[in-house]
Biotite code that builds the C-alpha atoms (Angstrom):
import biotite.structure as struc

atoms = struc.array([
    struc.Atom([5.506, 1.927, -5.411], chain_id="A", res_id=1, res_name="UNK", atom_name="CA", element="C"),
    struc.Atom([8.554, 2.940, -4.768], chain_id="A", res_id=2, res_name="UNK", atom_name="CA", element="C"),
    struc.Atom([10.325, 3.082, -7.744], chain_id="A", res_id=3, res_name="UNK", atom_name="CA", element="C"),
    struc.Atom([7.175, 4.428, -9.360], chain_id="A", res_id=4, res_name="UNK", atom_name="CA", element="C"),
    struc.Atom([7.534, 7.603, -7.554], chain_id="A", res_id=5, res_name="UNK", atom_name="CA", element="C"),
    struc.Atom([11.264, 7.597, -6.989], chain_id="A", res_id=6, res_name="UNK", atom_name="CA", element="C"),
    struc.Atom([10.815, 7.523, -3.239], chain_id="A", res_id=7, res_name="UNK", atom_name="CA", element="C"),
    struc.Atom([14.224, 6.711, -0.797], chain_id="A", res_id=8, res_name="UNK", atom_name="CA", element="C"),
    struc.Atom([14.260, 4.253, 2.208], chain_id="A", res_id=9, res_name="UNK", atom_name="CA", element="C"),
    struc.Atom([14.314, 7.542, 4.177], chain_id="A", res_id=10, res_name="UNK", atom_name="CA", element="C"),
    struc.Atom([11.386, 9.312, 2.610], chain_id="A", res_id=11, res_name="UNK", atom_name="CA", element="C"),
    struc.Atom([9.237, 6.621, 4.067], chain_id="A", res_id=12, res_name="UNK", atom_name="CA", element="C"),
    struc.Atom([7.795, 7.626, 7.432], chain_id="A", res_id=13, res_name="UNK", atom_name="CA", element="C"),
    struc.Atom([4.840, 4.460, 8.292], chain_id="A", res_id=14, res_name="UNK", atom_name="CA", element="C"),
    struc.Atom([3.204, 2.443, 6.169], chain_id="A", res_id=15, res_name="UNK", atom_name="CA", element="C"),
    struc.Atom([-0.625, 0.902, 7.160], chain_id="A", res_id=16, res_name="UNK", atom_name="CA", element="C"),
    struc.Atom([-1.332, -2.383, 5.273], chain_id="A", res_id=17, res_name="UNK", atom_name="CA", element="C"),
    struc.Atom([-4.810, -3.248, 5.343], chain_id="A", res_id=18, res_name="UNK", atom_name="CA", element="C"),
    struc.Atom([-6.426, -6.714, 4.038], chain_id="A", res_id=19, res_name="UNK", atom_name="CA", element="C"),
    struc.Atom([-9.458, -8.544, 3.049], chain_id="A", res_id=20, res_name="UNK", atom_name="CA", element="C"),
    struc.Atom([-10.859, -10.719, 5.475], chain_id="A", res_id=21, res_name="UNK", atom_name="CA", element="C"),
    struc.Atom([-10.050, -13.982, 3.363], chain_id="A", res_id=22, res_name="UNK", atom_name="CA", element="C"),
    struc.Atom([-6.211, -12.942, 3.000], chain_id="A", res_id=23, res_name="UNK", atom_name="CA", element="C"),
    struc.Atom([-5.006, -14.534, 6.845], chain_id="A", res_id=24, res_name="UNK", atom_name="CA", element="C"),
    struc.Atom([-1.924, -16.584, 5.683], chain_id="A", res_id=25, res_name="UNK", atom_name="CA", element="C"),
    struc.Atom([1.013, -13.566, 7.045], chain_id="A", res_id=26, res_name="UNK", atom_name="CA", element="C"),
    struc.Atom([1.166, -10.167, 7.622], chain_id="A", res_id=27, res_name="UNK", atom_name="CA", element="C"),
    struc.Atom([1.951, -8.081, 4.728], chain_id="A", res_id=28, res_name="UNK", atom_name="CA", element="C"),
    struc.Atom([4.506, -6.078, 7.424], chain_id="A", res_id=29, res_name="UNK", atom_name="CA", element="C"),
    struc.Atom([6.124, -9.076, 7.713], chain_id="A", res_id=30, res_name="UNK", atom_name="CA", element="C"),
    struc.Atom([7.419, -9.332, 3.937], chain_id="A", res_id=31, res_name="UNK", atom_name="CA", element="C"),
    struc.Atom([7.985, -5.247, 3.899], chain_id="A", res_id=32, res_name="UNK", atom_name="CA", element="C"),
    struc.Atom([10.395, -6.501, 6.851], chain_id="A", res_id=33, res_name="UNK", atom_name="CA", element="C"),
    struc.Atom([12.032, -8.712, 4.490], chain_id="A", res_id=34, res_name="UNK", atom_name="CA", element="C"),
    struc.Atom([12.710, -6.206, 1.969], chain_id="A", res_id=35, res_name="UNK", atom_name="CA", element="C"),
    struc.Atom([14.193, -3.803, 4.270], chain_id="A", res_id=36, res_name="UNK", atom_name="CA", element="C"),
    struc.Atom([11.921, -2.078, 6.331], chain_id="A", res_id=37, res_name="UNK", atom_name="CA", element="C"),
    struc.Atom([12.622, -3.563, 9.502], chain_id="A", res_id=38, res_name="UNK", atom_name="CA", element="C"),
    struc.Atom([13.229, 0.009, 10.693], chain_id="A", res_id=39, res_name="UNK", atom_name="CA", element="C"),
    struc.Atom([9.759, 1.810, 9.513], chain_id="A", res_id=40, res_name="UNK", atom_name="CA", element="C"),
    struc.Atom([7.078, 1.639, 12.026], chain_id="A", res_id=41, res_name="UNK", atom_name="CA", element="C"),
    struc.Atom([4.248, -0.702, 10.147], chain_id="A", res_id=42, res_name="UNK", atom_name="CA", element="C"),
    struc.Atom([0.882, -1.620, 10.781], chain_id="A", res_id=43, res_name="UNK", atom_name="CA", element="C"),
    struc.Atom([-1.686, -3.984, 9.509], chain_id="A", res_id=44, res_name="UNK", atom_name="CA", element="C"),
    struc.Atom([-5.722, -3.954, 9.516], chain_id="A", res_id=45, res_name="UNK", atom_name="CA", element="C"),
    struc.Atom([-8.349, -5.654, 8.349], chain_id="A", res_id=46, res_name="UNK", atom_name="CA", element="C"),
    struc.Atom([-11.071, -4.325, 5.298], chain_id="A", res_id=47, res_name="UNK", atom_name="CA", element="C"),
    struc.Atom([-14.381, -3.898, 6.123], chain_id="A", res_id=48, res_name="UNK", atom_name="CA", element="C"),
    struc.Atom([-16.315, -7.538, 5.122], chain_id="A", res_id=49, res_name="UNK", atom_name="CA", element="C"),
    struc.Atom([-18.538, -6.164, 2.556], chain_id="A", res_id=50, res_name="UNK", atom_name="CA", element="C"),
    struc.Atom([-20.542, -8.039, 0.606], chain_id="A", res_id=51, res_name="UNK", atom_name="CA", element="C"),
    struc.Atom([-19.176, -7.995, -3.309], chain_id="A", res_id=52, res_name="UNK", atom_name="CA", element="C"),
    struc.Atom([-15.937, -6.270, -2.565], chain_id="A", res_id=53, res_name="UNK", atom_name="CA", element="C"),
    struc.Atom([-13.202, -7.460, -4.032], chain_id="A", res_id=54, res_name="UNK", atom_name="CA", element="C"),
    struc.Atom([-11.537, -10.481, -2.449], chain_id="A", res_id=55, res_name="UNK", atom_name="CA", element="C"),
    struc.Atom([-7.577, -11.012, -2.106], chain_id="A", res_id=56, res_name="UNK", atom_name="CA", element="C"),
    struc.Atom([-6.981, -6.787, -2.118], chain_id="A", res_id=57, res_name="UNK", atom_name="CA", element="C"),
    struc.Atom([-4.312, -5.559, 0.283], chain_id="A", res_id=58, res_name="UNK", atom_name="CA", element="C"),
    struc.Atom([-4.391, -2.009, 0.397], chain_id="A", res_id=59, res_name="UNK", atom_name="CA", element="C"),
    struc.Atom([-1.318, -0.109, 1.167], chain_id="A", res_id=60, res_name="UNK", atom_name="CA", element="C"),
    struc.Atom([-0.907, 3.854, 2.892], chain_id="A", res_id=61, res_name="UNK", atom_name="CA", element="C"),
    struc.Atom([2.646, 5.363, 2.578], chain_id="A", res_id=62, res_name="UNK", atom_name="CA", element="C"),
    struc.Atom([3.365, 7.718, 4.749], chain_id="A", res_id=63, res_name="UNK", atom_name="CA", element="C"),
    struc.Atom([6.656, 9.883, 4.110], chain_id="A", res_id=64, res_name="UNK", atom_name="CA", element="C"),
    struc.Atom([7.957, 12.946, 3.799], chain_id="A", res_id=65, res_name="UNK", atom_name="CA", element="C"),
    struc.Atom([8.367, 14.790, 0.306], chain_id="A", res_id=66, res_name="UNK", atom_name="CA", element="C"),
    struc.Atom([8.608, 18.129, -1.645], chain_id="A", res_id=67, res_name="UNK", atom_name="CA", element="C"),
    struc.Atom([6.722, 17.596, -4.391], chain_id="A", res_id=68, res_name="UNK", atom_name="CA", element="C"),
    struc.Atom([3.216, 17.884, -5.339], chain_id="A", res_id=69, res_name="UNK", atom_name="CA", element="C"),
    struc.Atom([0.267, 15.548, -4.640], chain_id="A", res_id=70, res_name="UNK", atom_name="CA", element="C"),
    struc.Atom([-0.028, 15.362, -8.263], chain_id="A", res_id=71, res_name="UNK", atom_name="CA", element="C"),
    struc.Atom([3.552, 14.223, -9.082], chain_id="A", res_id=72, res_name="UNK", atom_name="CA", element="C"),
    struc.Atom([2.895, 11.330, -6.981], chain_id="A", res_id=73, res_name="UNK", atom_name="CA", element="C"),
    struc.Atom([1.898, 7.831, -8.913], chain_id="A", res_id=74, res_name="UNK", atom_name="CA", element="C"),
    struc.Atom([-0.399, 5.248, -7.182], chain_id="A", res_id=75, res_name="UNK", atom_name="CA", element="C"),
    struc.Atom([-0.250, 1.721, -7.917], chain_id="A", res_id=76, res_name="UNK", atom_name="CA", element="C"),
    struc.Atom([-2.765, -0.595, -8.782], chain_id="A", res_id=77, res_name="UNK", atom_name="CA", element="C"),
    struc.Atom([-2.181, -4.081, -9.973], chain_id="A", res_id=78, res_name="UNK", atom_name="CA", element="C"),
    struc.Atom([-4.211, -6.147, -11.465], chain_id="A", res_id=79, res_name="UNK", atom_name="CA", element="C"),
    struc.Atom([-7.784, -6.390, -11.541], chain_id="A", res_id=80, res_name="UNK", atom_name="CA", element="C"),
    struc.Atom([-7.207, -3.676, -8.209], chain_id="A", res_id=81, res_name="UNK", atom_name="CA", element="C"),
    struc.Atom([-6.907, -1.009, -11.171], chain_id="A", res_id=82, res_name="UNK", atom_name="CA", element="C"),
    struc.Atom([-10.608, -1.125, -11.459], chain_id="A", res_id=83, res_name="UNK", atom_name="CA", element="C"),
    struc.Atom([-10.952, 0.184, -7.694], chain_id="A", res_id=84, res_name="UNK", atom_name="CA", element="C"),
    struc.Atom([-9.864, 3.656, -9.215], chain_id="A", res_id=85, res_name="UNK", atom_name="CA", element="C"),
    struc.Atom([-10.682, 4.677, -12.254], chain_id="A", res_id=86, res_name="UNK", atom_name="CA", element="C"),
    struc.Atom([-10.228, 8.161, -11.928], chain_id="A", res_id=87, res_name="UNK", atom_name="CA", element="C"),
    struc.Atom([-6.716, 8.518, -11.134], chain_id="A", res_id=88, res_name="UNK", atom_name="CA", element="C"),
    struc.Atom([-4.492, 9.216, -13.941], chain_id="A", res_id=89, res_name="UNK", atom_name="CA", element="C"),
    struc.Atom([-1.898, 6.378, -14.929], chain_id="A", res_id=90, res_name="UNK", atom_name="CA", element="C"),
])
């Protein structure tokens, strides 16, 4: 996500992880710590258990600071979580 939209350590403000229910083996903070963001205030949630969701999804909210448009940012989607959103552009 980051080097999708060109985004600096210091761009980031927060990030919120959230998770399926059946995804309880670590935080996802925890590895963000490991890359480097020891020093961003993180949080982590649990998804809503709905029936037929998709299982094994972490979600993830960037919060940070920028100048340019909405629509010059890129989300992310990997995997079969591309099908989540099919009306964002690439």
């Amino acid at each position: 996500m980051m080097d999708r939209n060109e985004l600096a350590h210091d761009d980031v403000v927060s990030v919120i992880f959230t998770t399926t229910p059946d995804l309880t083996s670590t935080f996802p903070a925890t590895a963000a710590r490991g890359i480097g963001f020891g020093d961003v205030p993180l949080l982590c949630a649990s998804e809503i258990d709905v029936p037929g969701s998709m299982p094994k999804c972490i979600r993830i909210l960037v919060h940070l600071y920028t100048t340019r448009s909405r629509d010059d940012l890129r989300h992310v989607y990997l995997r079969n979580a591309q099908g989540l959103r099919d009306d964002l552009p690439e």
